[in-house]
Backbone bond lengths (Angstrom), bond angles and torsions (degrees), N, CA, C in turn:
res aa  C-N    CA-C-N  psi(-1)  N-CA   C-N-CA  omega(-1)  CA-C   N-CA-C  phi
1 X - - - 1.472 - - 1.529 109.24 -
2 X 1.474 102.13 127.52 1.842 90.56 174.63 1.309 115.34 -111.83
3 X 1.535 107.38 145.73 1.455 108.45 -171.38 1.375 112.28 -89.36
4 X 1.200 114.40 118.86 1.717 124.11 -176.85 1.758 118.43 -49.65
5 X 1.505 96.35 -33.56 1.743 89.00 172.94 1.628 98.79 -77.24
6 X 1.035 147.24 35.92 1.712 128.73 151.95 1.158 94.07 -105.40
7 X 1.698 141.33 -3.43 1.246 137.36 -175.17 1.240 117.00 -91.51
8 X 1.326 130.45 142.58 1.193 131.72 163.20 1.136 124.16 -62.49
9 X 1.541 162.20 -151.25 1.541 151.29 179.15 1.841 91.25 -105.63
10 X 1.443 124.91 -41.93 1.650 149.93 -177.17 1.437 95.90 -49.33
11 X 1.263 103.62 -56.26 1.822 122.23 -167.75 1.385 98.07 -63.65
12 X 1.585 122.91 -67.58 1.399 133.35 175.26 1.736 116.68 -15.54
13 X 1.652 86.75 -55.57 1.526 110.92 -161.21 2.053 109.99 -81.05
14 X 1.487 93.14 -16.83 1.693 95.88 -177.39 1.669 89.19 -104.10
15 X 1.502 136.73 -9.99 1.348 121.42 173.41 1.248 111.79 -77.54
16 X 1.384 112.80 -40.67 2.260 123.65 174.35 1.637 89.51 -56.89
17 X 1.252 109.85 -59.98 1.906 91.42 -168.18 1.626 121.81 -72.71
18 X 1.097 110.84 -29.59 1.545 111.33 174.89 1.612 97.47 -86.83
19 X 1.000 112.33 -55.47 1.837 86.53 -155.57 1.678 114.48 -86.90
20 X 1.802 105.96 -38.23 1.730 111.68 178.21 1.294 86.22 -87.07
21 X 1.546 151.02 21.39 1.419 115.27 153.32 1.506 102.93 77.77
22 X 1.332 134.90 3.31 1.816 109.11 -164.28 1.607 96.00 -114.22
23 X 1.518 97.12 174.79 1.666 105.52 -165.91 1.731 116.38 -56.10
24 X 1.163 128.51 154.99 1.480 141.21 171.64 1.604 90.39 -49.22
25 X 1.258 98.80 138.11 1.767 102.39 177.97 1.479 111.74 98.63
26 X 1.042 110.67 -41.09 1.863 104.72 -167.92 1.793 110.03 -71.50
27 X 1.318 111.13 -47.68 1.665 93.83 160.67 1.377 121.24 -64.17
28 X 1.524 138.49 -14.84 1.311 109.33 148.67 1.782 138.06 -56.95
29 X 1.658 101.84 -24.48 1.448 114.05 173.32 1.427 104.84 -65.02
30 X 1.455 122.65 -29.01 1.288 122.29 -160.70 1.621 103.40 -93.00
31 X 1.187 126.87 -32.05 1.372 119.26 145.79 1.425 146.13 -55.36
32 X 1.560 99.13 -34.53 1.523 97.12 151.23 0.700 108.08 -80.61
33 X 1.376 173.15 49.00 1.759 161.90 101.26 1.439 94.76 -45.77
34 X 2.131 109.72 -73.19 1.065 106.62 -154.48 1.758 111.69 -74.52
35 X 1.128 119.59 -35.25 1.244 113.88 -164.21 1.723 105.96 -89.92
36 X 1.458 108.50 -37.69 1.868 89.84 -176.53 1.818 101.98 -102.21
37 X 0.785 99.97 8.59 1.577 93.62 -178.04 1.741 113.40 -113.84
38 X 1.401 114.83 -0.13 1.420 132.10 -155.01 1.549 119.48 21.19
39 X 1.187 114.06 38.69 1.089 110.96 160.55 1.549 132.67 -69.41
40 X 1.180 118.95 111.39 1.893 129.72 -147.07 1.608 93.48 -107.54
41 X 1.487 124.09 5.93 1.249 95.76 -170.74 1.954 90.64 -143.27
42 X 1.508 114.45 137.66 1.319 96.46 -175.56 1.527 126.16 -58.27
43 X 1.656 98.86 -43.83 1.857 104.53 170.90 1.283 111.44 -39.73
44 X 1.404 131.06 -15.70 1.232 125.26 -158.82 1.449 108.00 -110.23
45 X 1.276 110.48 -6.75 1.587 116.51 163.77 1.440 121.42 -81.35
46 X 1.150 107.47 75.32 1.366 117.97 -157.59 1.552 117.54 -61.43
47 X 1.742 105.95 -34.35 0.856 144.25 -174.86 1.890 122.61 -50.30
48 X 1.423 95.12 -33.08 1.234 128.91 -179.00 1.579 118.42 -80.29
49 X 1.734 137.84 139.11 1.307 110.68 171.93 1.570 108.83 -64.58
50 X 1.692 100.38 166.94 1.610 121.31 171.12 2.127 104.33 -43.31
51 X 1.542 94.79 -66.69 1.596 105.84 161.92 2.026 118.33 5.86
52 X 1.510 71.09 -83.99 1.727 108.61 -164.22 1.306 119.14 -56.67
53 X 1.479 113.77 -49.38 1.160 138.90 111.68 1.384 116.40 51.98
54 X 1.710 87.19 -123.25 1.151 108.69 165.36 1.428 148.17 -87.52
55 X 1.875 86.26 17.96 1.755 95.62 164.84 1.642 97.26 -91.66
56 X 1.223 122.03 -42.05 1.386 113.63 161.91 1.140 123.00 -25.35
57 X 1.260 137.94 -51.23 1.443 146.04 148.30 1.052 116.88 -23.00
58 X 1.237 126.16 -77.93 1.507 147.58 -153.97 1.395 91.80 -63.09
59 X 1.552 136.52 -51.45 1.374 140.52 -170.01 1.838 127.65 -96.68
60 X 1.454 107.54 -20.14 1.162 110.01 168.43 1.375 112.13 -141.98
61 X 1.615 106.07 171.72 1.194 118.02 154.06 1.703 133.48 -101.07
62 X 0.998 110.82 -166.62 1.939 100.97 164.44 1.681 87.69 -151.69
63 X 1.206 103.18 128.99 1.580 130.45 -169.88 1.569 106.60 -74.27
64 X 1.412 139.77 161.49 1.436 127.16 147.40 1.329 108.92 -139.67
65 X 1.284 135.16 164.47 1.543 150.57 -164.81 1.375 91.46 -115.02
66 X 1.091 128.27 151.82 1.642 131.51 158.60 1.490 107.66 -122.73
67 X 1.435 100.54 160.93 1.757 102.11 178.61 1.637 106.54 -109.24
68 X 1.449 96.43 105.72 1.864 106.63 168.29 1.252 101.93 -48.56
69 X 1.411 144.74 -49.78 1.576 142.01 -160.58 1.680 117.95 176.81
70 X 1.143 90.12 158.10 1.452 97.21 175.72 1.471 134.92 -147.71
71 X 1.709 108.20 150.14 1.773 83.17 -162.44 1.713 99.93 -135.52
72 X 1.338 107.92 131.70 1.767 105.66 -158.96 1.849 85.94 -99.47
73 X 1.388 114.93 145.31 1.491 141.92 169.27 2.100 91.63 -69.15
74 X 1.549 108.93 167.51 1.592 110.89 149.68 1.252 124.55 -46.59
75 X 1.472 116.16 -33.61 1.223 124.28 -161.09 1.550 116.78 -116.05
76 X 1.365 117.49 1.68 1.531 126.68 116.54 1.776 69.55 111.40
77 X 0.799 132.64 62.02 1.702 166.33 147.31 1.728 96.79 -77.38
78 X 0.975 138.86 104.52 1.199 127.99 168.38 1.910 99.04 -131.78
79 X 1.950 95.39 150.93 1.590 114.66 -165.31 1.607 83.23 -110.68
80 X 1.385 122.03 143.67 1.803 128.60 174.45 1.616 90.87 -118.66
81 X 1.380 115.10 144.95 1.319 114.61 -179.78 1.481 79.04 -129.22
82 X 1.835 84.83 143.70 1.766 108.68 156.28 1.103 136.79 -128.79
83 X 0.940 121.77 128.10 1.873 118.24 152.21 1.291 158.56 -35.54
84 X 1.167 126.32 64.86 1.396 115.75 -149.97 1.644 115.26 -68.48
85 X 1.418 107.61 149.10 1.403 101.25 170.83 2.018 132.75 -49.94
86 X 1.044 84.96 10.00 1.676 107.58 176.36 1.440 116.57 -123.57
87 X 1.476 104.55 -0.83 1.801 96.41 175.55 1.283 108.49 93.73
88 X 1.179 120.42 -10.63 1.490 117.03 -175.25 1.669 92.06 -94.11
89 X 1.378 97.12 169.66 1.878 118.79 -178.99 1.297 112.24 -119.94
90 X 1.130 122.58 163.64 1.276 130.24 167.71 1.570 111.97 -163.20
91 X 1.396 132.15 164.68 1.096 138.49 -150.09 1.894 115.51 -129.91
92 X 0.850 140.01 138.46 1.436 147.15 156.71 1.529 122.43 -110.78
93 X 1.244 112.73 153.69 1.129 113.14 142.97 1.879 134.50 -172.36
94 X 1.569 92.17 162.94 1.592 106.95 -164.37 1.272 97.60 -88.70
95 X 1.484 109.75 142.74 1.481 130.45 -173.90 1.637 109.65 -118.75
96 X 1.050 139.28 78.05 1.341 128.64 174.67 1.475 137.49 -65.71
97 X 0.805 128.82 135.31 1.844 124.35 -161.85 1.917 108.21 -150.00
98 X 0.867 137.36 147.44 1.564 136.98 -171.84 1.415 93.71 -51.98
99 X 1.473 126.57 -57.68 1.433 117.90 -158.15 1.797 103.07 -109.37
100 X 1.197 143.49 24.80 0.957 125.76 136.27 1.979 110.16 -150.98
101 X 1.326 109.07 -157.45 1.206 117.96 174.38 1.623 115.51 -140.60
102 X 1.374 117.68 106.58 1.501 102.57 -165.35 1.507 104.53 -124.07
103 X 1.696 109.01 140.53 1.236 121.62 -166.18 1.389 102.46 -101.76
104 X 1.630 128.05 126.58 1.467 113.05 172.82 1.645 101.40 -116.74
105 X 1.752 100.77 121.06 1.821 114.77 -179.70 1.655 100.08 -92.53
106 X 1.606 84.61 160.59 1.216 118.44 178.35 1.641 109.26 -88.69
107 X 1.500 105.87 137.79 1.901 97.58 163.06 1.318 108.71 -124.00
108 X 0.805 116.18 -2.72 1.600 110.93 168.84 1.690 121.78 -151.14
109 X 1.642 114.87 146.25 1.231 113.56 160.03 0.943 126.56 -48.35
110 X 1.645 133.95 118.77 1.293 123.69 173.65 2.167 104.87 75.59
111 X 1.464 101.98 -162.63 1.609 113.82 -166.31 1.504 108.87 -166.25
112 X 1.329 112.80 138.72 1.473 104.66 179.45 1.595 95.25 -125.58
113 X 1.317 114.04 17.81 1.428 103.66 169.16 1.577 116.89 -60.59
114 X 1.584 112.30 -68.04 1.824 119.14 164.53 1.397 95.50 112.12
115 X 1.168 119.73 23.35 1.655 126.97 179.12 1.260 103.18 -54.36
116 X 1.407 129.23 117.72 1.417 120.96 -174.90 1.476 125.18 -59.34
117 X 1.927 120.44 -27.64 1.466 123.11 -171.88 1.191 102.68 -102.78
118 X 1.716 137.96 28.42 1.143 149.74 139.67 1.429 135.74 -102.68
119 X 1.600 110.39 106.36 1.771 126.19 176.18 1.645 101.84 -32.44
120 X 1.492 114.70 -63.40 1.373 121.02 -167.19 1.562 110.93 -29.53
121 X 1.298 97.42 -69.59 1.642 115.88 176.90 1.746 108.64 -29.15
122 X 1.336 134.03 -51.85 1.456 143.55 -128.92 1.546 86.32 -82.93
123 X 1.104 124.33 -23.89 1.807 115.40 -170.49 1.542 110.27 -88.82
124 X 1.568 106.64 -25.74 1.316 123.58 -158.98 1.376 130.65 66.92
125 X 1.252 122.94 -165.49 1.812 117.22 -155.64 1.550 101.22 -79.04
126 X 1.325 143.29 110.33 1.525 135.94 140.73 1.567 117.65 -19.17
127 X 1.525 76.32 -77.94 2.033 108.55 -164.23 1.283 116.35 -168.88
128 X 1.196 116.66 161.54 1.413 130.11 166.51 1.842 119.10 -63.58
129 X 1.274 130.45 137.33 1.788 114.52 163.04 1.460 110.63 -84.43
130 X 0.996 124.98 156.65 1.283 143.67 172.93 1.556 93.77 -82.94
131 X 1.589 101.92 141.07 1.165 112.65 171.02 1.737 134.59 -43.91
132 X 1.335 110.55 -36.83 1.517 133.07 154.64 1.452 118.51 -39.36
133 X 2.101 98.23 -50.16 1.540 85.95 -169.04 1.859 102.39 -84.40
134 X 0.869 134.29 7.09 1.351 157.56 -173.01 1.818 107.59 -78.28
135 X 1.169 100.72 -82.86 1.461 117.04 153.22 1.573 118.56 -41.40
136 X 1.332 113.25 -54.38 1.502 98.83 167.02 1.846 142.21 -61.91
137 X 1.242 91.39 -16.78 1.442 103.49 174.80 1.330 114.86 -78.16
138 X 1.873 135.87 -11.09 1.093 145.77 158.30 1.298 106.72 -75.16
139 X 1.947 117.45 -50.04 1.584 79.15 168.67 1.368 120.59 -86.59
140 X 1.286 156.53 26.02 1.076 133.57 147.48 1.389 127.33 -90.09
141 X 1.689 108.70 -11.95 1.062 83.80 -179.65 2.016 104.79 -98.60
142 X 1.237 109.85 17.80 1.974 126.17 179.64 1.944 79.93 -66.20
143 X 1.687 103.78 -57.23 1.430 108.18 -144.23 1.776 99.11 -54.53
144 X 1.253 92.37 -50.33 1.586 111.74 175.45 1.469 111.03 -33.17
145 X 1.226 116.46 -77.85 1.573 128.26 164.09 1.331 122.99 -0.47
146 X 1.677 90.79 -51.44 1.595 96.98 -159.54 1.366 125.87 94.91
147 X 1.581 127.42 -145.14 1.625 126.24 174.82 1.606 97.27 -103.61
148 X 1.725 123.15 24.99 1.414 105.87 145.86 0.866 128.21 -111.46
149 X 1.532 140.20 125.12 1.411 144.46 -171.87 1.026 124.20 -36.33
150 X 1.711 134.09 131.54 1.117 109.05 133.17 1.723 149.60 -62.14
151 X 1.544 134.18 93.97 1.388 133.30 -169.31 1.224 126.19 -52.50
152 X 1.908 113.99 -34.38 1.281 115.92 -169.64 0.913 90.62 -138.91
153 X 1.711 111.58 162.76 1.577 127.72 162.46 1.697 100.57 -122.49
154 X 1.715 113.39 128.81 1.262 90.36 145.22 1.832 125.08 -124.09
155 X 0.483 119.12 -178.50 1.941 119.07 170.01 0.860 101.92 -124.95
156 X 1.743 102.73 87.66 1.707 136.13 173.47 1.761 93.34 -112.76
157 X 1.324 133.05 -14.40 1.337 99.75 -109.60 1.985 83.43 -91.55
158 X 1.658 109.94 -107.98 1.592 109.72 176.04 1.914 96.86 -88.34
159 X 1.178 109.71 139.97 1.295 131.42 174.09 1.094 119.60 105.30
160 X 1.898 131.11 -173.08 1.040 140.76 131.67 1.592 137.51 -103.65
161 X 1.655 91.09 120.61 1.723 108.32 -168.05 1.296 108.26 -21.76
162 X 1.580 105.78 -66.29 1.298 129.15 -152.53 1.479 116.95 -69.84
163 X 1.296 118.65 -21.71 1.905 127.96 149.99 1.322 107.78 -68.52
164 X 1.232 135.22 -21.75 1.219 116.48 162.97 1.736 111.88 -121.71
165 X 1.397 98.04 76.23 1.556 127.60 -172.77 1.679 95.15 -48.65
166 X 1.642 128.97 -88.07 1.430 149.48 -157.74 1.147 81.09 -76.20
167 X 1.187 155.15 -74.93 1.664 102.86 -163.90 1.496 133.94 -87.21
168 X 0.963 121.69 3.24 2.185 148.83 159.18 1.768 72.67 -57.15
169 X 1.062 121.92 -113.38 1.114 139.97 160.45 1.744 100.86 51.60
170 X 1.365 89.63 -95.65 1.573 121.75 176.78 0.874 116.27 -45.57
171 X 1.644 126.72 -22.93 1.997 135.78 -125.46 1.755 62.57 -113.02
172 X 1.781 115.24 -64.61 1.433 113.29 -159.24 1.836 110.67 -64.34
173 X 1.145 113.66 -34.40 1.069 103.30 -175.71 2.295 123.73 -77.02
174 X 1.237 85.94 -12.05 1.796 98.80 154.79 1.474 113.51 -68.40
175 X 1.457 102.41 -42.12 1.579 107.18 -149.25 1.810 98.35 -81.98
176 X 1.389 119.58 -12.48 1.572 138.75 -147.06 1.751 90.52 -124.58
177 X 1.189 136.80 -38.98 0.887 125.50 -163.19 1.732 114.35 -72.36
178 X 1.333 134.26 151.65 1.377 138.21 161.75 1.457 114.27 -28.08
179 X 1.815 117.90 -63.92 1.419 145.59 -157.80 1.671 95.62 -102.98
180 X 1.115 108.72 0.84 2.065 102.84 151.72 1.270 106.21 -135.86
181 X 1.239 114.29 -163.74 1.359 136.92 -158.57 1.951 94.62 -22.78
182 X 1.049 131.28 -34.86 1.375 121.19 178.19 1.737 99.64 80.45
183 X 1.165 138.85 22.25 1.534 142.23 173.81 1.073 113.27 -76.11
184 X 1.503 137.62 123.47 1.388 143.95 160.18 1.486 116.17 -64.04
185 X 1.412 128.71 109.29 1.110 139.39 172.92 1.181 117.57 -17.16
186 X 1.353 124.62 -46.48 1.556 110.22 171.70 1.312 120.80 -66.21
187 X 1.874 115.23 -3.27 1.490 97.62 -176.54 1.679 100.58 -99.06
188 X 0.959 113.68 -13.82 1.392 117.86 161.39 1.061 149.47 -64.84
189 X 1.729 148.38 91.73 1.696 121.45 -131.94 1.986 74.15 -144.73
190 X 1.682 93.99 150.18 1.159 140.52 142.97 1.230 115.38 -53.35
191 X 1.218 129.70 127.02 1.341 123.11 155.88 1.485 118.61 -126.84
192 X 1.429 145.22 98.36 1.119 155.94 -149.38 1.317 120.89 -114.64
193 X 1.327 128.70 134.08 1.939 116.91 171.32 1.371 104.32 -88.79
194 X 1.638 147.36 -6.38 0.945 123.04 165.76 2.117 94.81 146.53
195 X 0.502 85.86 40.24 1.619 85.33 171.45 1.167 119.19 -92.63
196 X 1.404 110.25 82.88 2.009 114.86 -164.56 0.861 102.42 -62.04
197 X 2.031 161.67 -54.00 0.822 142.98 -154.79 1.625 109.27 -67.88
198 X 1.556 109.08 -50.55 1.176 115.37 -154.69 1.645 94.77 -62.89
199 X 1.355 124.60 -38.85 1.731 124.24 -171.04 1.926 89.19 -74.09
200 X 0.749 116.54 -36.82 1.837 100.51 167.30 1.350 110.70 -56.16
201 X 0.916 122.91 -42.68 2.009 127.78 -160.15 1.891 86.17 -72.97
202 X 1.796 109.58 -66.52 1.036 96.05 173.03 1.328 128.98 -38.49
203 X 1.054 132.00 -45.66 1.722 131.90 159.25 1.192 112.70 -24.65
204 X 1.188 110.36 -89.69 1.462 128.67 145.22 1.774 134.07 32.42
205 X 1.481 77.03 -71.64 1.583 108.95 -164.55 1.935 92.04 -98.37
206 X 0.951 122.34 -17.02 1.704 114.88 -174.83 1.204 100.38 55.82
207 X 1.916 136.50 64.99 1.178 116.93 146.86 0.927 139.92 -63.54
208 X 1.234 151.44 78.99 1.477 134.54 -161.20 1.687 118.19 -53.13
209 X 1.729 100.03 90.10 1.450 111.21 172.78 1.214 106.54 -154.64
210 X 1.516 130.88 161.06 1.193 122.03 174.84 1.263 105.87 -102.35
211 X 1.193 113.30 158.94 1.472 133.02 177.90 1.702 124.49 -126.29
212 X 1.481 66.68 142.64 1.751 86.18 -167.25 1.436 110.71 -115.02
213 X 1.390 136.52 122.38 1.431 140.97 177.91 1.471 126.56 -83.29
214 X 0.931 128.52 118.48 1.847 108.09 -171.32 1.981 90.04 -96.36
215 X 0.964 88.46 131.20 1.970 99.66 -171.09 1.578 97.42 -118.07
216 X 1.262 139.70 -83.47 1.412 133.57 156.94 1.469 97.01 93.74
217 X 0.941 135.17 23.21 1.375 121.88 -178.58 1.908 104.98 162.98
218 X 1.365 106.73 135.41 1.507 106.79 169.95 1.488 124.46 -119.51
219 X 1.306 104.43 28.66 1.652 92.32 144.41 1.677 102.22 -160.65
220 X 1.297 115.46 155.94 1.560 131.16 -175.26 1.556 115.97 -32.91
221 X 1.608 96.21 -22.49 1.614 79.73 -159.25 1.417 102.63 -70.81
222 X 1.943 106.16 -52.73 1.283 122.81 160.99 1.735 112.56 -2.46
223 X 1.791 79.07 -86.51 1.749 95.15 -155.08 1.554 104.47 -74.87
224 X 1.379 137.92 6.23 1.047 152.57 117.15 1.962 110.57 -7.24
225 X 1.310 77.68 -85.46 1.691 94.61 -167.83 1.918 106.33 -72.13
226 X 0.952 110.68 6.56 1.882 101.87 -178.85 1.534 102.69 -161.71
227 X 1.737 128.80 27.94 1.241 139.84 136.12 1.087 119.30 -150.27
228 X 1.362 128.81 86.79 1.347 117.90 172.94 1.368 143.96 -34.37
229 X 1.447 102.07 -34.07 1.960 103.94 157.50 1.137 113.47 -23.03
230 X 1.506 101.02 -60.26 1.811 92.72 -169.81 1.025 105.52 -35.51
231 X 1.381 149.61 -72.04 1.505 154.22 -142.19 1.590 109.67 -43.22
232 X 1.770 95.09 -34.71 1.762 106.72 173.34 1.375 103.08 -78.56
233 X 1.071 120.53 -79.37 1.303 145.02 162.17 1.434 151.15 -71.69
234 X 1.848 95.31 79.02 1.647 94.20 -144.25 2.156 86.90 -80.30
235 X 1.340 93.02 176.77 1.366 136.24 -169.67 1.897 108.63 -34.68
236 X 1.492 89.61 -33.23 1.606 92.05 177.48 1.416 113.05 -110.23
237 X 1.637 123.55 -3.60 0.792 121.44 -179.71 1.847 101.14 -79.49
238 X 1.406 105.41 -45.80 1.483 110.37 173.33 1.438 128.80 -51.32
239 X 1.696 88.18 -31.10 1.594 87.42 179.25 1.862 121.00 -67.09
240 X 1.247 92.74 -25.74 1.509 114.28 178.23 1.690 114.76 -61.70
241 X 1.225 83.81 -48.35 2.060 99.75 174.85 1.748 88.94 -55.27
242 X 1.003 117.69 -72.24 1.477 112.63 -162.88 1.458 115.91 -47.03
243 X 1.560 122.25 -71.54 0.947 112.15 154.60 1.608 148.91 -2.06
244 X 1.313 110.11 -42.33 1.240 136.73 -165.28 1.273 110.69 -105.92
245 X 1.320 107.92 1.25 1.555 117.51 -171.73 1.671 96.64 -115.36
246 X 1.185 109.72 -68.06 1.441 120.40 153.61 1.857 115.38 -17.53
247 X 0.776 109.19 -36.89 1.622 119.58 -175.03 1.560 125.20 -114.97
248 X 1.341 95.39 -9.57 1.620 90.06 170.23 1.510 92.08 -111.97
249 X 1.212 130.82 -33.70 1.634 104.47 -168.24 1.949 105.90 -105.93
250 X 1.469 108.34 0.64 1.641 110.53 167.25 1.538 101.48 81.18
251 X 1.689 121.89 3.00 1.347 117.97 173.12 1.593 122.88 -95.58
252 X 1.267 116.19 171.13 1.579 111.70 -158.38 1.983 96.27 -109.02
253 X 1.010 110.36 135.37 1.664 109.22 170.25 1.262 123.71 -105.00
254 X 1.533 106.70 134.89 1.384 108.03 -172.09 2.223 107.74 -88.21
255 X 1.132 104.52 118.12 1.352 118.56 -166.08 1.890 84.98 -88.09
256 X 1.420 92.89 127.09 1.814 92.10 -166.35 1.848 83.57 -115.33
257 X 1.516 116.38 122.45 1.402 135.12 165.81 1.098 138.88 -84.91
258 X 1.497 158.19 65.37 1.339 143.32 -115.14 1.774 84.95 -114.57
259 X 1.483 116.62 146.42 1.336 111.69 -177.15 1.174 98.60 -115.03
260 X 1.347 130.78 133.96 1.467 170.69 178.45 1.738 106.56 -95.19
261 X 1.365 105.78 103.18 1.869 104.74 166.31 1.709 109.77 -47.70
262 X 1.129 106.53 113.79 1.442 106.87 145.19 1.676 93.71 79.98
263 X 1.382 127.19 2.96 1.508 127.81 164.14 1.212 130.08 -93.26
264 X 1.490 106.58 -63.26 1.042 124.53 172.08 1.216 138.15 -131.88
265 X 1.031 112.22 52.08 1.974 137.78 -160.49 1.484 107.54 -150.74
266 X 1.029 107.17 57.15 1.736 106.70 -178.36 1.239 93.76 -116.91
267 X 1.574 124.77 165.30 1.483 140.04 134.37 1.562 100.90 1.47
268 X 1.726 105.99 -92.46 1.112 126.80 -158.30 1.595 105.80 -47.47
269 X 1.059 130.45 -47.68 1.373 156.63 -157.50 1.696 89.97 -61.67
270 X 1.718 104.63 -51.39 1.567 103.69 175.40 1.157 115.27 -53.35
271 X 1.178 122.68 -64.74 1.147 128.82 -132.66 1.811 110.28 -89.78
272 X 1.372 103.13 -8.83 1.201 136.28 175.11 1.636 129.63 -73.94
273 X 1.667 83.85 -46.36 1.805 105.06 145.55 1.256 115.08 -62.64
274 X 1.249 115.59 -76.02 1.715 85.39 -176.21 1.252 136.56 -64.39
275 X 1.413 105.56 -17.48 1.427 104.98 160.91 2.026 126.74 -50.33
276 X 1.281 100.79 -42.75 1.481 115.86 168.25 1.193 106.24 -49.78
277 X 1.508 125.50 -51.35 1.632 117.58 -120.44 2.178 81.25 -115.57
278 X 1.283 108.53 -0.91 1.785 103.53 -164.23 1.611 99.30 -71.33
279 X 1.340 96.78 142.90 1.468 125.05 -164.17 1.658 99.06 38.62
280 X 1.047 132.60 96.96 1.233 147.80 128.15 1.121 106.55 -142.01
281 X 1.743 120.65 163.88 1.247 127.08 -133.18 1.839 87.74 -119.19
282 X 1.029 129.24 95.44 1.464 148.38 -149.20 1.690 103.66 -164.82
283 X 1.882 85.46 151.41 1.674 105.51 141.30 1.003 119.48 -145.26
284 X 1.395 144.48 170.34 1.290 149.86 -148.40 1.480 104.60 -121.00
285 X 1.373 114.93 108.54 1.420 106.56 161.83 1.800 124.04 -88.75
286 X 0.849 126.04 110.23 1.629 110.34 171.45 0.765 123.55 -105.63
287 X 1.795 117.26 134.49 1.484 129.69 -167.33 1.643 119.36 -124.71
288 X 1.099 126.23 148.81 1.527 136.58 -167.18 1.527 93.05 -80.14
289 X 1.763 130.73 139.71 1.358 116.10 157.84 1.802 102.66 -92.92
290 X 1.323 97.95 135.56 1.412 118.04 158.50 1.517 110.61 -73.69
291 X 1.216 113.27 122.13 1.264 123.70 -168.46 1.823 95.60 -79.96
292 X 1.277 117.48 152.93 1.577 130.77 -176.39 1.615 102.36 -131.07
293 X 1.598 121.19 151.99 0.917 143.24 -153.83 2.213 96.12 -69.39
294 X 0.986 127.64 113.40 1.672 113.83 168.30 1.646 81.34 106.97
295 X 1.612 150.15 -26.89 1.107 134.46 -160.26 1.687 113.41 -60.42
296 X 0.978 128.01 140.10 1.845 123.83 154.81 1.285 119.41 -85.65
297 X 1.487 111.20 24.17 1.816 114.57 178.51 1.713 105.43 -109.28
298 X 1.149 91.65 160.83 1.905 87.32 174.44 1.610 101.43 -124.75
299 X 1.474 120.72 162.11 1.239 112.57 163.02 2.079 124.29 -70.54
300 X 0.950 141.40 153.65 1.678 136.63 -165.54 1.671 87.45 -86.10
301 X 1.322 117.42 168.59 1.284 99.92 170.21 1.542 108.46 -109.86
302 X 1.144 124.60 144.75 1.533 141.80 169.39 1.643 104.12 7.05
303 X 1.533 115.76 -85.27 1.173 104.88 177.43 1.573 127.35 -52.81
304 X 1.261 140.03 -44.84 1.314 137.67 138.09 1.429 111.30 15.65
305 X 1.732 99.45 -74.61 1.644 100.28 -167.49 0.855 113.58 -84.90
């Protein structure tokens, strides 16, 4: 039996014509049922003939995620924990703001990046998610929501996207397509520690997603000592990935900065950034680190940043 959330809406539409035999087009109807209409259950695709239906039945399933718990911030920041059908967990979360609502997913158990000012990292890599379980964490956490939308997705959440290239991949191209999630690429973002080849391939490949770089530091020794990527991929090699991304697909990257007391928040540190980042097709986000329980980082203070 195959489960339709590992499918793309394309996939959907070449499984109705190759395998149920039915006309070009009808697995796109059947993706809008499942993906913009959330309909999780075939009876419930009403939309669809009786027929179609229940060959849908006969050949697949439609998967669901459940939420073990959840825990809302003051500011209505809430983390959804899940269960995987293997016992393993994984984490989400909803971001609330006046003008939108943004969900940041998980792609993998655990992380083998080893970024030092990230918990995720400290257990190391589980496994990869399957594209399904990827997709499923939007709908549970839509259901969660309620009747307010989710606006954005990003893939911030536990892991790195870009180790799990083909199914991110897939996850974006559901989430981007017309006959799924219906999301405009800009509301959709990448979030990466620095894997230059793989953000080239993405080039490459024309995903329609934006991308976001976590940079955190401007020179090796730094980002050396609190991202190990560098070690693959030192500072200019990344800068090159970006660049190159910037220029083959004409989109702008958001270079994400986390400020470190007394590390990486100096003068020099500024001025060093822009020195890196001049004429490339970027913006700079800068972010405060929240210090975590066992961390050796401090937060910078306000004026600082």
């Amino acid at each position: 039996m195959i489960d339709l959330k590992e499918l793309t809406p394309d996939e959907i539409d070449r499984l109705c014509l190759e395998e149920l035999h039915q006309k070009r087009g009808q697995g796109h109807r059947v993706a809008i049922q499942l993906f913009r209409k959330r309909r999780e259950a075939f009876d419930a695709m009403t939309d669809l003939n009786r027929p179609l239906r229940e060959m849908l039945k006969g050949h697949c399933t439609i998967s669901k995620l459940t939420i073990e718990r959840s825990d809302s911030d003051d500011d209505g920041t809430t983390k959804l924990l899940y269960r995987l059908g293997d016992g393993n967990s994984i984490e989400d979360v909803l971001i609330p703001r006046p003008d939108r609502l943004t969900l940041s997913v998980s792609t993998q158990v655990g992380c083998s990046s080893g970024c030092m000012f990230c918990l995720t990292g400290a257990g190391g890599l589980v496994r990869d998610l399957t594209p399904g379980e990827i997709v499923n964490q939007f709908f549970s956490a839509a259901r969660f929501a309620g009747e307010r939308p989710v606006t954005n997705i990003v893939l911030m959440g536990m892991g790195e996207p870009l180790s799990n290239y083909n199914a991110v991949k897939k996850f974006v191209g559901t989430a981007t397509d017309r006959c799924g999630f219906g999301f405009s690429p800009k509301k959709v973002t990448l979030s990466t520690c620095g894997l230059a080849p793989m953000i080239e391939r993405l080039a490459d490949d024309n995903v329609a997603v934006s991308l976001a770089v976590s940079l955190n530091a401007t020179t090796d020794a730094i980002r050396d000592r609190i991202m190990p990527v560098n070690k693959a991929y030192p500072v200019k090699r990344l800068m090159e990935a970006v660049r190159y991304y910037g220029k083959r697909t004409g989109r702008s990257v958001t270079i994400e900065y986390v400020l470190f007391k007394g590390l990486n928040d100096t003068d020099g540190d500024a001025a060093r950034l822009g020195e890196l980042l001049q004429g490339a097709a970027c913006m700079i986000n800068i972010l405060m680190f929240n210090p975590f329980p066992g961390s050796v980082f401090e937060r910078p203070d306000e004026e600082r940043a």
